[in-house]
RODOVO-333508 format. One record per residue (C-alpha): z negated, x, y; residue in one letter. Coordinates in steps of 0.02 Angstrom, whole numbers, plus 50000, padded with zeros to 5 digits. Each point is the difference from the previous one (the first is absolute). Example, Ala and Ser with C-alpha at 12.3 -4.5 7.8 and 13.67 -1.06 7.14 Angstrom:
2
       w       u       v   code
   49610   50615   49775      a
   50033   50069   50172      s
***
This chain:
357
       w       u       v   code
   50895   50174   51245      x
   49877   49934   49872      x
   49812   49994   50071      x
   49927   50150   49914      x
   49828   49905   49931      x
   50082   49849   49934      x
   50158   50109   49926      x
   49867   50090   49878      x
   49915   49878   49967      x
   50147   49925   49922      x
   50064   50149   49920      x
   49837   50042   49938      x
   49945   49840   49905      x
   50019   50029   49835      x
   50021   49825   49953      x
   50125   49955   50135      x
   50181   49944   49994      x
   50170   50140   49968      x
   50028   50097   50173      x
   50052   49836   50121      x
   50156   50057   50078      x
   50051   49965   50194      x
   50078   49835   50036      x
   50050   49879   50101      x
   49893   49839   49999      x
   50005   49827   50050      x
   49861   49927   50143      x
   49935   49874   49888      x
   50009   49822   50059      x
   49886   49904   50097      x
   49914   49834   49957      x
   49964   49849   50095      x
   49850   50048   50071      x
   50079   50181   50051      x
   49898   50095   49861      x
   50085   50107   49888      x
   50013   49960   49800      x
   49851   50093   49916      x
   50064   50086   49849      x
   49870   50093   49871      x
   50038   50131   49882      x
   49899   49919   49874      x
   50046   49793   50068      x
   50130   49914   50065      x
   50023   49830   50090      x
   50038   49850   49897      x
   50201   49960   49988      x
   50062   49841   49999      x
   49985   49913   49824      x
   49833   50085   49988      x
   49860   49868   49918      x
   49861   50089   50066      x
   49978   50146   50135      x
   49965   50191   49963      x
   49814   50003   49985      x
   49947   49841   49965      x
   49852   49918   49870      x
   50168   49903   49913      x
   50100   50191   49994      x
   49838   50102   49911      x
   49975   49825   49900      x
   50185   50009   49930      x
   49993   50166   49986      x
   49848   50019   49889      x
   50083   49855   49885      x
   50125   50138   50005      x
   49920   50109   49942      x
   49928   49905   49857      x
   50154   49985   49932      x
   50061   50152   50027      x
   49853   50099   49901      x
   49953   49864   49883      x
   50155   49966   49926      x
   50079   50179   49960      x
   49819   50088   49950      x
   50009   49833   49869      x
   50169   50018   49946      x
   49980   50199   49950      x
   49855   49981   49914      x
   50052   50063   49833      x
   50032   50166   50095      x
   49858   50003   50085      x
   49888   49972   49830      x
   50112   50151   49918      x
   49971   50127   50160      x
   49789   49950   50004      x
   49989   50028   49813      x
   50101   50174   50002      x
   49885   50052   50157      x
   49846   49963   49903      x
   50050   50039   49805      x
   50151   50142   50024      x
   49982   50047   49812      x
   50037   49826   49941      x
   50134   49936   50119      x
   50116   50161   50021      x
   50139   49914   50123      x
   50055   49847   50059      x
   50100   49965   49848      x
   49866   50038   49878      x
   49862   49905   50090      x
   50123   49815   49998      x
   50022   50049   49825      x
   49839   50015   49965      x
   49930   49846   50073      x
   50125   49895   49934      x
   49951   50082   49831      x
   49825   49953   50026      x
   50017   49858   50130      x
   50113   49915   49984      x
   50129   49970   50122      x
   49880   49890   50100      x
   49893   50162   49998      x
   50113   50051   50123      x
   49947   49845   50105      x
   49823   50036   50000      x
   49900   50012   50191      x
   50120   49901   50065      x
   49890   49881   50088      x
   49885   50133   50099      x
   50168   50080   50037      x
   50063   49834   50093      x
   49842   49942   50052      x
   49947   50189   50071      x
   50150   50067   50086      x
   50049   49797   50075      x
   49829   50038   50094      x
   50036   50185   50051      x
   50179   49953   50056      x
   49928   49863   50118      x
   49874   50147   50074      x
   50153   50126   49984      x
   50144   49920   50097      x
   49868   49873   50122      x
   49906   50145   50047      x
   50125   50101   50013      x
   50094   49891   50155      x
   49821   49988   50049      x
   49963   50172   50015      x
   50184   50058   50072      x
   49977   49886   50150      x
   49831   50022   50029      x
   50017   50192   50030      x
   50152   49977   50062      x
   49942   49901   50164      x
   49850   50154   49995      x
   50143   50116   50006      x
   50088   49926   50128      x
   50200   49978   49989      x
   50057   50192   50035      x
   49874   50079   49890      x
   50030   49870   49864      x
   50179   50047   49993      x
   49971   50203   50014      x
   49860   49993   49866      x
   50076   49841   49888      x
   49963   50101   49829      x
   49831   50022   50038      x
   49990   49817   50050      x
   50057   49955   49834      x
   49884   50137   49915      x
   49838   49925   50080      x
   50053   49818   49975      x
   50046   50011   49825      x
   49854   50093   49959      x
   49884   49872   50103      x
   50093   49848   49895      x
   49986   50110   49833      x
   49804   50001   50023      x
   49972   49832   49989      x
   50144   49951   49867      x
   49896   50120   49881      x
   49842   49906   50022      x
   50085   49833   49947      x
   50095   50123   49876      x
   49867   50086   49888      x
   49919   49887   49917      x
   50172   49916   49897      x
   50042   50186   49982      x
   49863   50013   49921      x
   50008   49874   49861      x
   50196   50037   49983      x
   49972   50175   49953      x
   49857   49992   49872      x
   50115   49852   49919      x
   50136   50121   49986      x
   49936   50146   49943      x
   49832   49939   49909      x
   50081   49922   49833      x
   49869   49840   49933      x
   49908   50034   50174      x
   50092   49828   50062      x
   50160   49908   49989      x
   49994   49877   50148      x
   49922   50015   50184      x
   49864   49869   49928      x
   49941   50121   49884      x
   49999   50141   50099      x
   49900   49952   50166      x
   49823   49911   49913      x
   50030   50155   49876      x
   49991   50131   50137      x
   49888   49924   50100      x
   49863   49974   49875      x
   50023   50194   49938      x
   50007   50082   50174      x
   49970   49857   50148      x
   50109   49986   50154      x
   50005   50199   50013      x
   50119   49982   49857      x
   50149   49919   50102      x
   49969   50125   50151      x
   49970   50170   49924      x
   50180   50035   50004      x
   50025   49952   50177      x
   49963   50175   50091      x
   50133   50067   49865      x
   50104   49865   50027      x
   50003   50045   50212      x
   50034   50177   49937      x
   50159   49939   49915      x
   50057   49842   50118      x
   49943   50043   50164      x
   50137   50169   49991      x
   50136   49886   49894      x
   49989   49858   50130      x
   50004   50128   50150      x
   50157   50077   49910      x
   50081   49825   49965      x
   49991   49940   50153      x
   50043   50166   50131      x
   50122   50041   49889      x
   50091   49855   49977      x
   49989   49931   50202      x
   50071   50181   50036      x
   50128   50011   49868      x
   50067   49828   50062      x
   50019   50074   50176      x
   50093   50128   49936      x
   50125   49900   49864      x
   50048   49896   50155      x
   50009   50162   50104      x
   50121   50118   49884      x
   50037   49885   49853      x
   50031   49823   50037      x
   50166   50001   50084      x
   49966   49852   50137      x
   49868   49965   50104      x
   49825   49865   49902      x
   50059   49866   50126      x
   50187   50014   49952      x
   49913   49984   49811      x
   50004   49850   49888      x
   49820   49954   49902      x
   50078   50046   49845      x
   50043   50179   50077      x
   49834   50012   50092      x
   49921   49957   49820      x
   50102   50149   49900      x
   49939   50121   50131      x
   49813   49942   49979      x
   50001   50022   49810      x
   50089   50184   50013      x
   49867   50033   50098      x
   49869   49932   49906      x
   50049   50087   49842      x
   50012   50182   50099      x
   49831   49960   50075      x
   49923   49946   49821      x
   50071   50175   49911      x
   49848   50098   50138      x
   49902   49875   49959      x
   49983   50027   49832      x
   49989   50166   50007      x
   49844   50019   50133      x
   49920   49864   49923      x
   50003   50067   49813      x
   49836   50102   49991      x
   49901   49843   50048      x
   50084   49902   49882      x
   49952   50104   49871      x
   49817   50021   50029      x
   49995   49811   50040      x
   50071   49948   49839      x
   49872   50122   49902      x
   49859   49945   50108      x
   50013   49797   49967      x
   50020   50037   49825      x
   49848   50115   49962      x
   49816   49947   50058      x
   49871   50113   50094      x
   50156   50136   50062      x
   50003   50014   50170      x
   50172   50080   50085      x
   49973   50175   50011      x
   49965   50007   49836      x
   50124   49905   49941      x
   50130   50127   50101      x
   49912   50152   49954      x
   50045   49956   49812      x
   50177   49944   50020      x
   50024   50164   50103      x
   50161   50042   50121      x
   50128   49952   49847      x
   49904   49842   49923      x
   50006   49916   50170      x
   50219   49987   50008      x
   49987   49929   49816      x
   50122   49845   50001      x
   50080   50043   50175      x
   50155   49957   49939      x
   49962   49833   49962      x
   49906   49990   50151      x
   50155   50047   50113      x
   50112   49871   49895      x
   49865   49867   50029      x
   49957   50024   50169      x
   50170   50053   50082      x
   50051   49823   49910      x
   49832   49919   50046      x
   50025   50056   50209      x
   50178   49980   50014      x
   49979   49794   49930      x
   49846   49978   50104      x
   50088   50039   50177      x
   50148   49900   49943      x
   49893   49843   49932      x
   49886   50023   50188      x
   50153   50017   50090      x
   50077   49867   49928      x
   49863   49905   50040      x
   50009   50047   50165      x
   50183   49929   50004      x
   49966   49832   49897      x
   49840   49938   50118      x
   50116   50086   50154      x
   49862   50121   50062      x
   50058   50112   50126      x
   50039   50178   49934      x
   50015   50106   50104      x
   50133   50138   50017      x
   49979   50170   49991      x
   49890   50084   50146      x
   50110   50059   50151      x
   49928   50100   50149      x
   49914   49877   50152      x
   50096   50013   50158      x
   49838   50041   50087      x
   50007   50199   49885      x
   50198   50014   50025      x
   49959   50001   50190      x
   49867   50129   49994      x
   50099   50092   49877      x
   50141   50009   50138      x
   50110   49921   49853      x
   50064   49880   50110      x
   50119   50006   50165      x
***
């Protein structure tokens, strides 16, 4: 008989695990010192062959130098499609799809046209990947010791909600002001060709207001995207290993472990597109033009001008989110961080649960 408080909590939490199912389970083993192995939802203890534990300065360290390459490198590498989506969000009647717009900027451009905010791109998102993924580890453990093991593993998506959204905060703070320059380069033709044109240009027309103007709009469209890549893709792991994945993580080799991140990436990075594409929109619009603010900007796009260029968006990002978990993870692997495997219920709630005999 399942204790009637604890049994709806469960069943009620929106955010919790498929319907557990009565089993028979293992007394976990003791240690030397007769204390039972502590095992978080959100952490795990440090295998063998570990070079660092779970937790430590060297683990957020290495895994902010994760996530510098992670973001840094792929935002970089599609910037040519990134350049055509900004300039059909801000000049529709010119650039009519994604064909037309490469077409014409290579027409006009140049193929190096194609290249152009490449250096805010690397230099911008390298420094909002280090906030994104640090922070992120930062934030997960943090609330998760708040929490406390049981609740961490009944409300885990709302544990990665709040600490993606905590890590996303900061990342658009270091964020904003490379956005800045990258998008009036793109979309501002003669404006400026190189990153050392455009900052002393900006700054002497519109001060330090002009690199941070966009950053409210830019929460508006990160803050939800990050939330959204990061719930979404811890949960959709759990379940590929759950009703996909035909053996167990452990029984996994890296290689395996590796497809399954970047399947989930890419099904994470379709949402996040898609509830991140209204932001875009009005952020792209806003860098470019001077004196708008961002209600007016989405008051004149109105509800169809916003989802301009979403396909390109979806293409970009799904690409963009499913190479950025695979480059972190692989990180993760190279430097031998622990990873952790998906979260499995503490002993402590099968108990009180009744779901062991």
């Amino acid at each position: 008989m399942y204790p009637t408080s604890l049994t709806q909590l469960a069943r009620a939490n929106p955010f919790s695990a498929p319907l557990f199912s009565l089993q028979k389970v293992e007394e976990p083993q003791q240690n030397l010192n007769g204390q039972r192995p502590r095992r978080l939802a959100a952490a795990a203890t440090a295998d063998e062959g570990d070079s660092c534990e779970f937790g430590s300065q060297k683990y957020f360290i290495l895994c902010g130098f994760g996530g510098i390459l992670s973001c840094g490198t792929t935002h970089t590498a599609v910037v040519p499609l990134d350049l055509v989506k900004c300039r059909m969000q801000v000049n529709p009647d010119k650039y009519k799809s994604i064909g037309n717009g490469f077409a014409v900027t290579i027409r006009e451009d140049g193929v190096r046209g194609l290249a152009k905010g490449w250096a805010p791109t690397f230099i911008g998102y390298s420094m909002q990947g280090l906030c994104k993924f640090g922070f992120y580890e930062v934030f997960k453990i943090f609330y998760s010791d708040l929490l406390g093991e049981e609740n961490t593993y009944l409300w885990r998506t709302s544990l990665y909600l709040a600490a993606s959204a905590s890590a996303e905060f900061f990342a658009d703070i270091a964020l904003a002001p490379m956005e800045a320059v990258k998008v009036r380069i793109q979309t501002q033709p003669g404006y400026a060709n190189t990153l050392r044109q455009g900052v002393p240009k900006m700054f002497a027309e519109e001060g330090l207001w002009a690199f941070y103007k966009g950053v409210v709009p830019l929460w508006m469209r990160q803050i939800p995207y990050t939330m959204m890549k990061f719930a979404c893709f811890e949960r959709t792991v759990e379940l590929l290993y759950k009703y996909v994945v035909p053996k167990p993580r452990s029984e996994c080799s890296k290689a395996e472990q590796l497809v399954v991140t970047f399947v989930a990436g890419y099904i994470a990075g379709v949402f996040c597109a898609i509830v991140s594409h209204p932001a875009d929109s009005v952020v792209s619009v806003l860098n470019k033009e001077k004196g708008s603010t961002a209600v007016q900007v989405l008051k004149r796009l109105g509800p169809k001008g916003v989802w301009k260029g979403l396909v390109a968006r979806i293409i970009m990002i799904g690409t963009l989110t499913a190479l950025q978990w695979f480059i972190y993870d692989s990180v993760k692997v190279y430097f031998r961080l622990p990873r952790p495997p998906p979260p499995e219920m503490p002993e402590s709630l099968k108990k009180k649960l009744g779901l062991t005999e």
